[in-house]
N, CA, C and O of each residue as an XYZ file, in Angstrom:
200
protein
N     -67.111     67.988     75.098
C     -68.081     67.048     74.554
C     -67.327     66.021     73.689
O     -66.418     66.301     72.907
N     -67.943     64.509     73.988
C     -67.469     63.790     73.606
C     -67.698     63.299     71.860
O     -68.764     62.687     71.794
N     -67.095     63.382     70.625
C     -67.951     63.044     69.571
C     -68.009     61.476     69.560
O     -67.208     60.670     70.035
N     -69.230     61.266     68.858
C     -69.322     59.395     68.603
C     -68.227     58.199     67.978
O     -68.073     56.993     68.166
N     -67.487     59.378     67.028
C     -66.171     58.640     66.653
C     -65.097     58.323     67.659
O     -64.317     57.378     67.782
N     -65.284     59.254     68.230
C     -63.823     58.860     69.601
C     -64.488     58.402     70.881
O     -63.898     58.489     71.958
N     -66.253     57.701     70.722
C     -66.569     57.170     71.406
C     -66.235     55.779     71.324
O     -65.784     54.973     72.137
N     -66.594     55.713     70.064
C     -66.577     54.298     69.068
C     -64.831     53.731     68.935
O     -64.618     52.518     68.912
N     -63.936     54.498     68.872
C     -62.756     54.497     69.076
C     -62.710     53.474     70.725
O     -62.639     52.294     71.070
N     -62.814     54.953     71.397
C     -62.416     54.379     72.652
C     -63.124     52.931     73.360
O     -62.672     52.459     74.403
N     -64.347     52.291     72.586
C     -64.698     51.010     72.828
C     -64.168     50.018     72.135
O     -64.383     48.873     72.531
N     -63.203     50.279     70.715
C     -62.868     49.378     70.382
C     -61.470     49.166     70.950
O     -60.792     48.139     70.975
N     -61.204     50.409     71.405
C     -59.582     49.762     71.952
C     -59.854     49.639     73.368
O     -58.874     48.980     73.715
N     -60.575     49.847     74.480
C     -61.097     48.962     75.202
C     -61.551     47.588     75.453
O     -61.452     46.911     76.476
N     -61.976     47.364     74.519
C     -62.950     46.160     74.355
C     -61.829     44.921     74.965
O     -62.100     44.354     76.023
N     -60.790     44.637     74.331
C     -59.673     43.473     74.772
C     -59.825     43.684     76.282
O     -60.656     43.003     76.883
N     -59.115     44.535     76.902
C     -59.311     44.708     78.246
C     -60.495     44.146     79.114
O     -60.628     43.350     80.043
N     -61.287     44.959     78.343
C     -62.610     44.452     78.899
C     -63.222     43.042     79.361
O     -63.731     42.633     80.405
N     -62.919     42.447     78.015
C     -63.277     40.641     77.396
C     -62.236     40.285     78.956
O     -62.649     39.728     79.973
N     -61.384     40.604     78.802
C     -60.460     39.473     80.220
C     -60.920     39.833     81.042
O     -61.152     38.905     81.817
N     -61.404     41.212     81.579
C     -61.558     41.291     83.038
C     -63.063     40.474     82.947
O     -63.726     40.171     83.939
N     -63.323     40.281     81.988
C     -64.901     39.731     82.109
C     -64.845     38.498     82.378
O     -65.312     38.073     83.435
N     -64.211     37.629     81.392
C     -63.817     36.132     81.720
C     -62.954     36.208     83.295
O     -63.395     35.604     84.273
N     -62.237     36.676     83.327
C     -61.269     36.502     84.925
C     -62.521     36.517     85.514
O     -62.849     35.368     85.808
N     -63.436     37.421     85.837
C     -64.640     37.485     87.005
C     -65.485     35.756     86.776
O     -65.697     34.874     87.609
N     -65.786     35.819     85.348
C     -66.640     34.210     85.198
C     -66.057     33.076     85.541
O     -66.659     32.047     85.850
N     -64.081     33.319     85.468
C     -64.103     32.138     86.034
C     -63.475     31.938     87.586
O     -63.281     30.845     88.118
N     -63.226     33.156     88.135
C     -63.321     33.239     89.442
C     -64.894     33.207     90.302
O     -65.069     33.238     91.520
N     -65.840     33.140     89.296
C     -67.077     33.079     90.282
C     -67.632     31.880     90.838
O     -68.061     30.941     90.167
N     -67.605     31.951     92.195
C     -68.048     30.995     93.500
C     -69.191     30.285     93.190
O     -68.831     29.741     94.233
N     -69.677     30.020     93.014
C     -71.402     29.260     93.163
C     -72.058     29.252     94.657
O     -73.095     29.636     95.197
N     -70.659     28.487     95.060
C     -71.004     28.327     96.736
C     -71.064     29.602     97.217
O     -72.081     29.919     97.833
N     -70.153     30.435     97.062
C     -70.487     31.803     97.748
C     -71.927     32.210     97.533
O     -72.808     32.462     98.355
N     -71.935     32.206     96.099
C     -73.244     33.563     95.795
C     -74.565     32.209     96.668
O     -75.574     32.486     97.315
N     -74.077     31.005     96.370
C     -75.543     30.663     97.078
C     -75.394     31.072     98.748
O     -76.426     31.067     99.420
N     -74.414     31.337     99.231
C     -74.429     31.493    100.764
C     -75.008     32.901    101.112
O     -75.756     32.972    102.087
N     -74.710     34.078    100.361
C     -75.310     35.257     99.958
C     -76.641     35.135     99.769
O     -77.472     35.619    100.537
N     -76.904     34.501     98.764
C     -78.902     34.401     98.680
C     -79.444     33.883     99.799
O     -80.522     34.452     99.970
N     -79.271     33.197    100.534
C     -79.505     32.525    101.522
C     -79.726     33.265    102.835
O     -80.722     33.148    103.549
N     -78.340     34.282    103.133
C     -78.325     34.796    103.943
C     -79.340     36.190    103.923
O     -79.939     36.719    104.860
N     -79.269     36.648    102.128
C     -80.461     37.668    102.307
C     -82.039     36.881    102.499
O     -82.917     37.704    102.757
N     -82.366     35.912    102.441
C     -83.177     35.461    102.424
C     -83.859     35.176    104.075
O     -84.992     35.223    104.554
N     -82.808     34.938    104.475
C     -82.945     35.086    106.511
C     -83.228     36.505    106.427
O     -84.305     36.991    106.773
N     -82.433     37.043    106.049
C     -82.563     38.619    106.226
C     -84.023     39.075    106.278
O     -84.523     39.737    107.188
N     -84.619     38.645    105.208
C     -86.074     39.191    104.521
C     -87.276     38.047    105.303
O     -88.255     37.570    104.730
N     -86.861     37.798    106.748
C     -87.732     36.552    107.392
C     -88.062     35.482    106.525
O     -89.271     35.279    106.415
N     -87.533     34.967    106.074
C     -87.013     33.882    105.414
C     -88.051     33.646    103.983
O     -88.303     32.502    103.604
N     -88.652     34.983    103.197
C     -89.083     34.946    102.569
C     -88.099     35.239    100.817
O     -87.036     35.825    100.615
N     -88.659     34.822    100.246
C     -87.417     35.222     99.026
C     -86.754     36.581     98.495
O     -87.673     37.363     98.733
N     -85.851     37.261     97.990
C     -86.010     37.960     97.780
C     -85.726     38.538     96.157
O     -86.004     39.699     95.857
């Protein structure tokens, strides 16, 4: 069992890690992709929204 202190620990020395992989994803994210994705689920679902 995990106690809350070495929970609280292990998020703060996480946290750096975290922050970059977070920004790397925001600024690798497509627009054009994800709209080609909605789109395509949207055919998917007989062209209703989903």
């Amino acid at each position: 069992m995990t106690s809350a202190a070495a929970l609280l620990q292990s998020f703060i020395q996480d946290l750096p890690q975290n922050a970059a992989t977070a920004a790397e994803i925001v600024d690798n994210f497509d627009k054009e992709k994800y709209k080609e994705v909605v789109e395509f689920a949207q055919s998917a679902n007989g062209g209703r929204p989903i």
